[in-house]
C-alpha positions in Angstrom: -18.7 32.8 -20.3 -21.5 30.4 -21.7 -23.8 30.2 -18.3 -26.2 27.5 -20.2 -25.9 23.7 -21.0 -25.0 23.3 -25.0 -27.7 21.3 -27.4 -25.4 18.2 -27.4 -26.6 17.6 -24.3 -30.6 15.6 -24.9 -33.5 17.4 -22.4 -33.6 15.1 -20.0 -29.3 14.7 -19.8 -29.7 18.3 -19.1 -32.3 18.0 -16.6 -29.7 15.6 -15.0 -26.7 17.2 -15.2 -28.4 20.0 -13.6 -29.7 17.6 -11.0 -26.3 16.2 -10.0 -25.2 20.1 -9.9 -27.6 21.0 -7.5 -27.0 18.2 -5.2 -22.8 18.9 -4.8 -24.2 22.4 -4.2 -26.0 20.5 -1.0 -23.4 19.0 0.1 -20.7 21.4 -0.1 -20.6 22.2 3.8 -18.0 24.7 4.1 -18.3 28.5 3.3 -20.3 29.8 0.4 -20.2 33.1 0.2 -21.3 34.7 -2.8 -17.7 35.0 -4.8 -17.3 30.9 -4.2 -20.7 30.3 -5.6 -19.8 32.4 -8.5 -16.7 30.4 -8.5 -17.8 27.0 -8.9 -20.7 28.0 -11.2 -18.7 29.3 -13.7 -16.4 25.9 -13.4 -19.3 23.8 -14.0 -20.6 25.6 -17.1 -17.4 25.8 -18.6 -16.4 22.2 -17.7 -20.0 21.0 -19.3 -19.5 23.3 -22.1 -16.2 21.3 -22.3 -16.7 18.2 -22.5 -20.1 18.7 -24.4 -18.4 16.4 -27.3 -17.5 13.3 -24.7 -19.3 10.4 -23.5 -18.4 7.6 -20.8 -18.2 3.9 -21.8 -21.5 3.7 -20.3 -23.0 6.4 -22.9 -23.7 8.8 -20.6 -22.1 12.3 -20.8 -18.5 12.7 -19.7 -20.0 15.9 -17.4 -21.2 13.3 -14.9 -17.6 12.5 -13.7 -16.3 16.1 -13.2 -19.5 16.2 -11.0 -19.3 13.8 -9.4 -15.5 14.1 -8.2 -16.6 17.3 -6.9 -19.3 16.0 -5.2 -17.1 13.7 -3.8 -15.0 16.4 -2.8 -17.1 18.3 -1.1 -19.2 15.1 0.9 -16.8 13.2 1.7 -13.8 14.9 2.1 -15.0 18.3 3.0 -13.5 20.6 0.4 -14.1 23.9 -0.1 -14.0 26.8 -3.1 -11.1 26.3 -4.9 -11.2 21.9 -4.6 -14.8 21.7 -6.1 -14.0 24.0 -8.8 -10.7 22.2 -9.9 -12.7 19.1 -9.5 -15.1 19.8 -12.0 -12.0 21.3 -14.3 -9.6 18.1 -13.8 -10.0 16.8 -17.2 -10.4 19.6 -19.7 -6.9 20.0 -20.0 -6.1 16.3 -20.5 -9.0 15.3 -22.7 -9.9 18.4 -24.8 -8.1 21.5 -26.7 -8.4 24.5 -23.4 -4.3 24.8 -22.3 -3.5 25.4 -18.7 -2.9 29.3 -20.2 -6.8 29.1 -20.7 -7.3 28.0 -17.3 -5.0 30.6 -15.6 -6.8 33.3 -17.5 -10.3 32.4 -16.3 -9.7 30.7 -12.7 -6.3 31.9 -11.6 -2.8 30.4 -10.9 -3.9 28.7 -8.1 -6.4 26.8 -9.8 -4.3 26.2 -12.6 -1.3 24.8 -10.8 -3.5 22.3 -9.2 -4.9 21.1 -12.7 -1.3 20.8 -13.9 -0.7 18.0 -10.9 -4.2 16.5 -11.7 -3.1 16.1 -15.5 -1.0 13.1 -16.8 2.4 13.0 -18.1 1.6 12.4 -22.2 4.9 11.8 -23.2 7.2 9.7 -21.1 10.3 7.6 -23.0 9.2 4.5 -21.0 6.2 3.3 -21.6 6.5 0.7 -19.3 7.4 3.2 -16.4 4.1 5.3 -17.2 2.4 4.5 -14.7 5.1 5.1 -12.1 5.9 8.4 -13.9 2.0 9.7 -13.3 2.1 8.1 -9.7 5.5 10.1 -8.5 4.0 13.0 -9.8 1.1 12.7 -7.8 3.0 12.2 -4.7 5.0 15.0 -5.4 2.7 17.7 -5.3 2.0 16.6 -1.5 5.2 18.8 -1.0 3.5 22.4 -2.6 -0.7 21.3 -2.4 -2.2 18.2 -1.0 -5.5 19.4 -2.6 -3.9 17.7 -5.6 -3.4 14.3 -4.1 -7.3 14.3 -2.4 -9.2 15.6 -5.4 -7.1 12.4 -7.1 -8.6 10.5 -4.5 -12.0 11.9 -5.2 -11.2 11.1 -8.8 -10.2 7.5 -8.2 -13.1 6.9 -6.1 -15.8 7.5 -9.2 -13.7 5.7 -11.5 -13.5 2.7 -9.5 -16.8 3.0 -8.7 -17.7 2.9 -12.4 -15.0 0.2 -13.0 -18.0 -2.4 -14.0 -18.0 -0.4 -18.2 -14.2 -1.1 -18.5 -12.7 -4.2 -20.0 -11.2 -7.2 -17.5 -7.6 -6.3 -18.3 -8.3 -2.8 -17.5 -10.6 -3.6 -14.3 -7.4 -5.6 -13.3 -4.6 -2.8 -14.2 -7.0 0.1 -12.0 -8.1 -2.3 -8.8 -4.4 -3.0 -8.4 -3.2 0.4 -8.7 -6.0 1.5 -6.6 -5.6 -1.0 -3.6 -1.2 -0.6 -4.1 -1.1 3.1 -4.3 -4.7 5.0 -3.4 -6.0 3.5 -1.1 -2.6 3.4 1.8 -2.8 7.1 0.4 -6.2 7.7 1.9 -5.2 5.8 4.6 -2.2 8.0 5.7 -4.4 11.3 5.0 -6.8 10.2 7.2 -10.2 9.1 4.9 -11.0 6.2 6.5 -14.2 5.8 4.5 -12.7 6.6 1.0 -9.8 4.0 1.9 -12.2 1.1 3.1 -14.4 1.9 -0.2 -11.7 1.9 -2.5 -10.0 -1.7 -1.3 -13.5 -3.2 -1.1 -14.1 -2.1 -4.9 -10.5 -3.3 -5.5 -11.3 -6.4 -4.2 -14.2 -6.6 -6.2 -12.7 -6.8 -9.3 -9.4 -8.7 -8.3 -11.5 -11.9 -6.7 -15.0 -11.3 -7.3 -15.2 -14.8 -5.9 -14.0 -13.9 -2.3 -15.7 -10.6 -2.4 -19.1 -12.2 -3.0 -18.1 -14.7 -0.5 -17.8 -12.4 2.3 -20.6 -10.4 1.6 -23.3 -13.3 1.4 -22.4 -14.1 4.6 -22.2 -10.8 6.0 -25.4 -10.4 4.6 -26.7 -13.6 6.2 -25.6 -12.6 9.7 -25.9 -9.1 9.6 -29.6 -9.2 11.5 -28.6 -11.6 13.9 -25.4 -9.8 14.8 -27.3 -6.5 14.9 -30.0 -7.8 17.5 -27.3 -9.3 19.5 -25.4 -6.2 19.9 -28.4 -3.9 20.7 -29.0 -6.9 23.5 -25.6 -6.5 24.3 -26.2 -2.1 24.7 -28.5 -2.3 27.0 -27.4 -2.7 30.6 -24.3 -0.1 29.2 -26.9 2.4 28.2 -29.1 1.9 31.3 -25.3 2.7 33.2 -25.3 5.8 31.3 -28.2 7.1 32.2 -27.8 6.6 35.8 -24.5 8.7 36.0 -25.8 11.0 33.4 -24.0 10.2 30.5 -24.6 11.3 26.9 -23.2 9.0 24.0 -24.0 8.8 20.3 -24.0 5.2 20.0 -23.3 3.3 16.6 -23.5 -0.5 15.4 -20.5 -0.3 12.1 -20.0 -3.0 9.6 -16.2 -4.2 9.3 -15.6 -3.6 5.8 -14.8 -6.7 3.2 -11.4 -6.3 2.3 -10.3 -6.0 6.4 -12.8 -9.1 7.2 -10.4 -10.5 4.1 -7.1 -9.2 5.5 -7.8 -10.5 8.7 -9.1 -13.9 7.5 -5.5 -14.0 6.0 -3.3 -12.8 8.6 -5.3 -15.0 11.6 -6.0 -18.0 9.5 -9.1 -18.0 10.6 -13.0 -19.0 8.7 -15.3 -16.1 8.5 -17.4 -17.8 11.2 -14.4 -17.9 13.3 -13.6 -13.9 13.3 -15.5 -11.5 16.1 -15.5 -7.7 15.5 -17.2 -8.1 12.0 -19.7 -6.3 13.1 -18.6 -3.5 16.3 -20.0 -0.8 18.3 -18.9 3.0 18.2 -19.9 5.3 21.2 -18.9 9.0 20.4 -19.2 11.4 22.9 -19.6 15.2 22.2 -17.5 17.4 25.0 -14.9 20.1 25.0 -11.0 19.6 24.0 -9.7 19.5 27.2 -12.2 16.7 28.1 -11.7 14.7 25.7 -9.4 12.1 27.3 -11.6 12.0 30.7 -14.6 11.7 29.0 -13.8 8.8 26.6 -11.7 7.0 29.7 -15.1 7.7 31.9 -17.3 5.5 29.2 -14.6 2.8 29.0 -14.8 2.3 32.9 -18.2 2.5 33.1 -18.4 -0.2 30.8 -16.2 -2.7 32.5 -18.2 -2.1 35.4 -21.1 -4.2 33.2 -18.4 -6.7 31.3 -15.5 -7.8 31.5 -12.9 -6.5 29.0 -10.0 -8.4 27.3 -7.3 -6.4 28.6 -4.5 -8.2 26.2 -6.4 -6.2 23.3 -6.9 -2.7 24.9 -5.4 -0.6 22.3 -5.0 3.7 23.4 -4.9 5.5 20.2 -5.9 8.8 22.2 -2.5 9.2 24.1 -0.4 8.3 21.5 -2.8 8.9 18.0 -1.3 7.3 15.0 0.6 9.0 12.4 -2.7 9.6 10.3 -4.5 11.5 13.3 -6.6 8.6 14.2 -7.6 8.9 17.6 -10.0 6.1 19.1 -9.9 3.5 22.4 -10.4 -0.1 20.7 -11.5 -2.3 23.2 -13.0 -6.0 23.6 -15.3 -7.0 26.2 -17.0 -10.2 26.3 -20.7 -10.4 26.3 -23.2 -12.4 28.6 -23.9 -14.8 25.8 -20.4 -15.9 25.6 -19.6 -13.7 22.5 -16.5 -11.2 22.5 -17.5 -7.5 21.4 -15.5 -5.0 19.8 -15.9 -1.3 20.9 -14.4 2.3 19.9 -14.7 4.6 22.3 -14.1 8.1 20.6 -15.1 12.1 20.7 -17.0 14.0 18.2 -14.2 15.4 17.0 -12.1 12.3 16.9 -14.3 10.9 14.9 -15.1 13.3 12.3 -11.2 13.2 11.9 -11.3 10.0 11.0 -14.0 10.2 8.6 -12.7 12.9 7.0 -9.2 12.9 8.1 -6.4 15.8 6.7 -9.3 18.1 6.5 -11.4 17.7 9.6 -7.5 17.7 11.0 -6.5 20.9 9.8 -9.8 22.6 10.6 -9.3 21.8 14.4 -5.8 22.9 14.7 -5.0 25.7 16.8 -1.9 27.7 16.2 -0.1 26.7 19.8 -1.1 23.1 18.9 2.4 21.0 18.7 3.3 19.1 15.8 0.8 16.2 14.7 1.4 12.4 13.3 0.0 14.3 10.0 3.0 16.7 10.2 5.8 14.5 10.8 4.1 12.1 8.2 4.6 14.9 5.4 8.2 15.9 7.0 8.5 12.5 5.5 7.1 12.4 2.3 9.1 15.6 1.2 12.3 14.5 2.5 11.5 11.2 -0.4 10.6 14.1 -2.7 13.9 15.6 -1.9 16.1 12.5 -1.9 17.7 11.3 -4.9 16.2 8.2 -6.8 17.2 5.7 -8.6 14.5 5.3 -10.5 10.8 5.9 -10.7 10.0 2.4 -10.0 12.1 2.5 -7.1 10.8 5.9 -6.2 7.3 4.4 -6.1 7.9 1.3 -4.4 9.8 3.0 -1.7 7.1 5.6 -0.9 5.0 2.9 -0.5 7.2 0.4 1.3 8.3 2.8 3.7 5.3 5.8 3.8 2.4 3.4 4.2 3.8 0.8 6.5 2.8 1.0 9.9 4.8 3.1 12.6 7.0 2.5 15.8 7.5 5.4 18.5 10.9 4.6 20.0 12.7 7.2 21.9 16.4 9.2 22.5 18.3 8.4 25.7 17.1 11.9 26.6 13.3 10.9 26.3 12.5 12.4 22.8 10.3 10.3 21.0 10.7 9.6 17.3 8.5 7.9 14.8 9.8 5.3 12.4 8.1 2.7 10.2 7.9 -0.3 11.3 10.6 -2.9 10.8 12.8 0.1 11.1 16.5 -0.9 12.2 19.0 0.6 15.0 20.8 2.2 12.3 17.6 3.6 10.7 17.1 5.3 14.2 20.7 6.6 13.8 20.0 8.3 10.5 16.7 9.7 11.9 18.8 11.7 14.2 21.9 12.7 12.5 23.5 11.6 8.4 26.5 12.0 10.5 25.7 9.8 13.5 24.3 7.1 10.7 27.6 7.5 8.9 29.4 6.6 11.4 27.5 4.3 13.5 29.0 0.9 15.3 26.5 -0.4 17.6 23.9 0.7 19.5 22.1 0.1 23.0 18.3 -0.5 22.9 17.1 -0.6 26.3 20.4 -1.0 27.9 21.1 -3.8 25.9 24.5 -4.1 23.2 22.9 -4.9 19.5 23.8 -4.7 16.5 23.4 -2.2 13.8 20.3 -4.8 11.8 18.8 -4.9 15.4 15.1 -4.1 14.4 13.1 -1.8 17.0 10.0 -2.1 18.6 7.5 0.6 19.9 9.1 1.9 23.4 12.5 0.5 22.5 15.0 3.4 24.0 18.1 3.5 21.9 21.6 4.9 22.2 23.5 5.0 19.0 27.5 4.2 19.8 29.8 5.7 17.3 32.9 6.0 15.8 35.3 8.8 13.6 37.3 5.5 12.2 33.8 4.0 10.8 32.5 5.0 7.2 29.4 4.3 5.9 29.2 0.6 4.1 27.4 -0.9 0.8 26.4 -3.5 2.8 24.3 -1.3 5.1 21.7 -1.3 2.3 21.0 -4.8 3.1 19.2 -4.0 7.0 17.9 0.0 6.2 14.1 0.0 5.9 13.3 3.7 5.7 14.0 5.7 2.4 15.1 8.5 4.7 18.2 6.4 5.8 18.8 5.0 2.3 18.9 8.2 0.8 21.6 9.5 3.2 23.8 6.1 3.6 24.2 6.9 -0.4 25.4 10.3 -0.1 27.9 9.2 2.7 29.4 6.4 0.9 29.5 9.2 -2.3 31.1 11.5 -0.2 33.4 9.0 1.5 34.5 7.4 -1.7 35.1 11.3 -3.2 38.5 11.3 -0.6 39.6 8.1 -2.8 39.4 9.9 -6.0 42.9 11.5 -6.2 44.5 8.4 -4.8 42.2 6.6 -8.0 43.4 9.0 -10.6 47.3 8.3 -10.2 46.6 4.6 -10.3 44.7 5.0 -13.5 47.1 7.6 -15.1 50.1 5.0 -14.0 48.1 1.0 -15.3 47.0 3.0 -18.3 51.0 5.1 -19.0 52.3 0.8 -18.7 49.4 0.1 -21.3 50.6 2.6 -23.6 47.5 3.8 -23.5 45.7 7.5 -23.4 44.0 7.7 -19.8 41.4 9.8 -21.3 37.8 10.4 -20.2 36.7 8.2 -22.9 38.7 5.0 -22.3 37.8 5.9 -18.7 33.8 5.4 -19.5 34.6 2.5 -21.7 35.7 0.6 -18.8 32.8 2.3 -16.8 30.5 1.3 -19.2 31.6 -2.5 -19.1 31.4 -2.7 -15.4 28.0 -0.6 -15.2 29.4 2.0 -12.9 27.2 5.4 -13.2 30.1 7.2 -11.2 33.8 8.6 -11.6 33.5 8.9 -7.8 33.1 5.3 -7.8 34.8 4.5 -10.8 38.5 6.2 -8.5 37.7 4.4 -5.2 37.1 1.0 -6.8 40.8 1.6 -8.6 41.8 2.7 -5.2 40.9 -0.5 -4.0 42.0 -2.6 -6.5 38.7 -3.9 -7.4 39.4 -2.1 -11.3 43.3 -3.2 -11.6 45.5 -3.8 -14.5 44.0 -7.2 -15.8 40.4 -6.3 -16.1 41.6 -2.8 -17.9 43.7 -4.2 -20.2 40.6 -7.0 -20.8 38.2 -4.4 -21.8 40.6 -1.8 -23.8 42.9 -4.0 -25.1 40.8 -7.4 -25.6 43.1 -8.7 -28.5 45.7 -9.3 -25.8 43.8 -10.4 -23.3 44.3 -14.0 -21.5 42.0 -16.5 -22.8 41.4 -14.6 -26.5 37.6 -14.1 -26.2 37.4 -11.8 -22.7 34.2 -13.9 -20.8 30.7 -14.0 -21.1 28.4 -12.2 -18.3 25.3 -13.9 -17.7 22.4 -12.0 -16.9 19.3 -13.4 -15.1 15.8 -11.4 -15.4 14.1 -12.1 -11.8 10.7 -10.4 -13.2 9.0 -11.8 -10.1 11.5 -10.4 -7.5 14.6 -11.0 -5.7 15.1 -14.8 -4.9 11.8 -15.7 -6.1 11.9 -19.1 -8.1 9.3 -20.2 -10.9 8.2 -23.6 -11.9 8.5 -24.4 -15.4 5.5 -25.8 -17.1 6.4 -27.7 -20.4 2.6 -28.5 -20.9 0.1 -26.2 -20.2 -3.6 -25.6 -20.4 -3.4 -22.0 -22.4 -2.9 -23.8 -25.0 0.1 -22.0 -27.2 1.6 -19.7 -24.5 4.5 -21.1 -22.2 4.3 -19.8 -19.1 5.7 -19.8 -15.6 3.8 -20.7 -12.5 5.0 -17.7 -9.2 6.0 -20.0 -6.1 4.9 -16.6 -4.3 1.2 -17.4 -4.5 1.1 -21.2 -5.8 -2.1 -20.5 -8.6 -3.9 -23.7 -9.2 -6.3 -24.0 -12.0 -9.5 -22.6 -10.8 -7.9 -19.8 -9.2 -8.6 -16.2 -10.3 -5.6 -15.3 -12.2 -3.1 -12.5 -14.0 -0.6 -13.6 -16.5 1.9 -10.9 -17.6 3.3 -10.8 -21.0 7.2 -9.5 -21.0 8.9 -9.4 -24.5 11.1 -12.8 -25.0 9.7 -14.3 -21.8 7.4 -17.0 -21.0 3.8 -15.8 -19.5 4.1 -15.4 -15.6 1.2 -16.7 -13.8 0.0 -15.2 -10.8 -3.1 -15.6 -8.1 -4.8 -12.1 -8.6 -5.3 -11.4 -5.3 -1.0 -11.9 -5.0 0.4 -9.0 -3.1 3.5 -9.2 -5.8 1.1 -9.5 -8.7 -0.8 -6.5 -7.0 2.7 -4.8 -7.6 3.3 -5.7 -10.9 -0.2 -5.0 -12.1 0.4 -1.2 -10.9 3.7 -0.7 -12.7 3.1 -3.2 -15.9 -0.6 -2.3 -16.6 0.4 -3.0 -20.5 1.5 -6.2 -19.8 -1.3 -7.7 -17.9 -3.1 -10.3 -19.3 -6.4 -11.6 -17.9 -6.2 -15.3 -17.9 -8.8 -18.0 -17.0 -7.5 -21.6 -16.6 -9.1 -24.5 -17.5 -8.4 -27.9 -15.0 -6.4 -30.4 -17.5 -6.2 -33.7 -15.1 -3.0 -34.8 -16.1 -0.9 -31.5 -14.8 -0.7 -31.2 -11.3 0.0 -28.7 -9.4 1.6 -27.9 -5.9 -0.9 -26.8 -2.8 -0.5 -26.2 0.7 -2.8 -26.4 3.4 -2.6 -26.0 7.5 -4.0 -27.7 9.8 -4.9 -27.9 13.4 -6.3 -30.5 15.0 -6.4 -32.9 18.3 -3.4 -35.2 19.1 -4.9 -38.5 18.9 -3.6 -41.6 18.1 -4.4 -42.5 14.0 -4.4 -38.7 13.2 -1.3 -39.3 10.5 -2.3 -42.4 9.1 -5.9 -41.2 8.6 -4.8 -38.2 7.0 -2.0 -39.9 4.7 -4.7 -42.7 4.0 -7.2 -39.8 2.7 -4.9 -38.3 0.6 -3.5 -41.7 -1.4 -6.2 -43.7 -1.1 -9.3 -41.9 -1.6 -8.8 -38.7 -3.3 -5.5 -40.1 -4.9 -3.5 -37.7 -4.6 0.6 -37.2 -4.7 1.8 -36.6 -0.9 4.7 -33.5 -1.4 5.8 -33.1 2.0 4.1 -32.9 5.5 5.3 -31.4 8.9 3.8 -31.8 11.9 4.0 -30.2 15.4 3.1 -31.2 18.8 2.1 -29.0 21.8 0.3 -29.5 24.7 -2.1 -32.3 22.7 -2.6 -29.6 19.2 -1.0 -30.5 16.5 -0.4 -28.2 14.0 0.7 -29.8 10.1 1.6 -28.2 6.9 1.0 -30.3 4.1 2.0 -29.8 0.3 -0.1 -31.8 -2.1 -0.3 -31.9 -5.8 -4.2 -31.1 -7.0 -5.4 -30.8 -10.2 -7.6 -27.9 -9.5 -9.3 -25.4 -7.3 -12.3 -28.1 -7.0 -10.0 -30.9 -5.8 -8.3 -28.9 -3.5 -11.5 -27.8 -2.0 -12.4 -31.0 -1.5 -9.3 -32.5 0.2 -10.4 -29.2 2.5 -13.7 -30.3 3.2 -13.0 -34.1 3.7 -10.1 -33.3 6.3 -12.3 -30.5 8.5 -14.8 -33.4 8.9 -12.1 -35.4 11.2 -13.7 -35.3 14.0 -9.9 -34.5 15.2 -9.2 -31.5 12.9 -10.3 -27.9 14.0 -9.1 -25.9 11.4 -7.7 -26.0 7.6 -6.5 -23.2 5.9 -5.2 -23.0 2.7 -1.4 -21.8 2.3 -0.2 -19.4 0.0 
């Protein structure tokens, strides 16, 4: 082994390189015994020797990344031996000629089978599914070593970090992966930090324009919040002191893409939001102290203000599924301002920072069964579970392992996690495949409902069943959870499997009056026509005469069928999801391209866009910052094309915008007057609402562009009536 940097390398890259060496070596907190020092040297050597050939977009040598997903590593997630060395190795196999033989030979099988999860799929027959190929890959090696899926997050952390070299169709493709897939990964392992870093750099590079946005005006307020808030910590800290009290107390930043997300969800202005700035108190004390001790700060400090009770939220007796552990709590301030406060132990906190990993290094062996646990029970029940596709495998790891959770419980008091939106009959397949199969009702609470019934956290339900129900199709339609999918489809498979014999003697007898050979072949032509995958289901629909006679002789015997010609099947592409309609543009302002505008997100000119080019299909147009174009960007990255749009005044398009105001007399025909006469402008539709002297109106208009819209904004919030106007998606 070559313990010295090679000659590509210039003097002063090698006095780098050794630089960035020495500093993961600082960082790396856990044990370093002699053998793991040896270890990881020998990793970095061989991975610079590597890679000696290899530069970065930037210029720099490729030896900087390996680096610095180790260091990474090691920081920030807390990672020990054999992580760091298989994060300086998690490229040699993908970009140059060493074989995971090679790697075996000189690190071990261990080592090796985690660089065999870290390395992509080259050769996939779809290229459109690529993506979703690498992704499901990744997810499944949280069933045999999660070091795979966190040095990927270590990995994905540097590249978006360095996202600035790469091209804007490739900035789009990566920020949409990252904020769809990596990020709610680092979220349910617990990495708090990595997640908000990586949805703030997503962010970035989706809509730089709201990004900047937030951040200048974080930037603007940050010292007046900051001297506000140590005003506000002083009585509490002087309260303390009397009873004795040690705290570590913190002022943290909100990060941009929540101040975003919550912008969104509240409707509410930057200005409007509080908590953008909050205070952590972390107090160091033994296990079984924890609770009393964090409890014992939160009363102290409602003896100095007065806390917003509606907003008390206890992640300490009932933790989330991702370990978190903290009191959030709002108390409103002497100067009329509400403040935001965590309230957490030492070691709460460093499990939140560094989540999986700070977790597993405070578990005890008689410790019961965490969030983290049940969370992974989960993810390898997916793995497990039969799949459609990989696109659907993907989309239902994340629509259903990265939602947020609901504890409900069993008549008998046993509490079981769910995500949310979960169903009764999602509850009935969490318990038993049988007691789903056969489900009929349920009591939540005492109360009859029906199967769709949707549960909240502290529902109690009873599933009611019966021997002369079988699972239905149609029960697809109200399951949320994978889990429940995966076994509704092997009931109806096993249900329809008692059909099959009843099936066959129909067949054998519709295809003896044919004159025709019921063989396996005429048997999959008809399949084939009717795109059914199964014999099983192939029998039962025979069985149920949903395959008879008519449709057989049709598709085998089409010479003599009624009509001459069979009939035509028409088949409708929905490329921007179930039920989702498009406006047609005839004239548009990319010159050659048709294209489609998504009704989802309603882009304007002036808007940061995708387009996404599909074979045979018209360009679909999407706001970036779409959650469905966020979808499609991280299963089509080939398709995405970065449009920018240029305002043409005589297309106009459809915007909505909300607004609340004051119930005076006037308000409607001042508004409607501002929008006809002044800004000329078509009137769509407009409904108001009435309570208690707010009004509340939703108006569609069509604009021109991003600049007339903002003005129609900023001419209705001077009203002296109006309060607020949002723009609607």
């Amino acid at each position: 082994m070559n313990n010295t940097l090679p000659d590509n390398y210039s003097s002063e890259e090698k006095e780098e390189i050794l630089r960035r060496y020495e500093r993961l070596l600082t960082v790396w907190q856990t044990r370093k015994e002699k053998q793991d020092l040896e270890m990881v040297e020998k990793a970095f050597y061989f991975a610079a020797n590597a890679h000696c050939n290899q530069r970065r977009r930037t210029g720099e040598p490729y030896i900087y990344h390996p680096i610095a997903v180790a260091t990474i590593a090691a920081e920030d997630i807390g990672l020990g031996r054999t992580s760091i060395t298989c994060a300086l190795l998690h490229d040699v196999v993908e970009d140059t000629d060493y074989t995971l033989d090679d790697i075996s030979n000189m690190f071990g099988e261990k080592v090796a089978h985690i660089i065999d999860g870290l390395t992509k799929l080259d050769k996939v027959e779809n290229a459109e599914s690529m993506q979703a190929e690498n992704f499901k890959k990744i997810i499944s090696s949280l069933s045999y070593d999660i070091r795979v899926v966190l040095i990927k997050l270590a990995d994905r952390l540097h590249n978006m970090r360095t996202l600035s070299s790469m091209p804007p169709h490739k900035q789009l493709k990566i920020a949409s992966e990252t904020s769809y897939i990596y990020a709610p990964l680092a979220y349910r392992l617990g990495l708090h930090s990595i997640k908000n870093e990586l949805e703030d750099l997503s962010l970035k590079y989706r809509d730089p324009v709201i990004y900047e946005s937030i951040n200048k005006q974080m930037n603007e307020v940050r010292a007046e919040r900051t001297s506000q808030l140590r005003e506000f910590l002083v009585p509490i800290q002087e309260a303390f002191n009397k009873r004795g009290i040690q705290v570590d107390t913190q002022i943290i930043e909100r990060s941009t893409h929540s101040i975003w997300k919550r912008m969104q969800k509240k409707q509410l202005t930057f200005d409007d939001l509080y908590g953008n700035f909050n205070i952590r108190f972390i107090v160091d004390c033994p296990l079984d102290m924890e609770k009393i001790e964090c409890w014992k700060i939160y009363a102290v400090i409602t003896d100095v203000y007065t806390p917003n009770v509606s907003k008390l939220k206890d992640w300490i007796s009932t933790p989330k599924i991702n370990g978190y552990e903290s009191i959030h709590a709002v108390f409103m301030s002497h100067d009329g301002k509400w403040v935001e406060v965590h309230i957490r132990s030492k070691r709460m906190n460093e499990i939140a920072e560094k989540g999986f990993t700070a977790y597993w290094s405070y578990r005890t062996d008689n410790q019961t069964e965490s969030g983290f646990d049940e969370w992974l029970k989960r993810v390898n029940e997916l793995i497990s579970s039969e799949s459609e596709s990989t696109l659907d495998f993907v989309d239902t790891f994340t629509n259903d392992l990265f939602s947020d959770e609901i504890k409900v419980f069993t008549p008998q008091g046993k509490a079981i996690t769910l995500p949310k939106h979960s169903t009764a009959l999602d509850f009935a397949y969490s318990i038993h495949s049988e007691v789903g199969n056969h489900s009929i009702a349920a009591h939540v609470n005492n109360q009859l409902v029906q199967l769709d019934q949707k549960l909240n956290t502290g529902d109690q339900v009873e599933i009611i069943t019966s021997e002369a129900q079988h699972p239905q199709e149609k029960w697809f339609e109200f399951l949320n959870t994978a889990f429940a999918k995966s076994k509704l489809k092997a009931g109806i498979k096993e249900y329809r499997r008692t059909f099959r014999e009843k099936g066959e003697e129909l067949f054998n007898g519709i295809m003896k009056k044919l004159d025709l050979e019921a063989s396996k072949a005429n048997a999959h032509k008809v399949m084939d026509e009717e795109h059914i995958s199964s014999v099983v289901d192939f029998y039962y629909y025979i069985a149920q005469g949903k395959i008879n006679e008519q449709l057989i002789q049709r598709v085998l015997k089409p010479q003599s069928s009624s009509g001459g010609g069979g009939f035509l099947r028409a088949i409708t592409f929905g490329l921007l999801g179930n039920g989702d309609k498009r406006q047609q543009i005839t004239e548009n302002p990319l010159g050659e391209f048709d294209f489609n505008v998504a009704t989802c997100c309603n882009p304007i000119p002036g808007d940061e866009v995708v387009a996404f080019n599909f074979p045979g299909e018209p360009l679909q147009i999407h706001r970036s910052n779409c959650a469905k174009a966020i979808e499609m960007m991280s299963h089509y990255g080939n398709n995405i094309v970065k449009a920018k749009w240029q305002p043409k005044s005589e297309i106009a398009f459809l915007a909505g915008v909300k607004i609340t105001a004051i119930d005076n007399v006037g308000l409607l025909n001042k508004m409607t007057n501002l929008f006809s006469n002044e800004l000329k402008l078509n009137l769509h539709s407009l409904q108001m609402e009435s309570k208690q002297d707010i009004v509340e109106a939703n108006i569609s208009v069509y604009v021109h562009s991003t600049a007339e819209l903002d003005l129609l904004m900023d001419q209705l919030s001077k009203m002296k009536e109006v309060k607020k106007v949002v723009r609607l998606i």
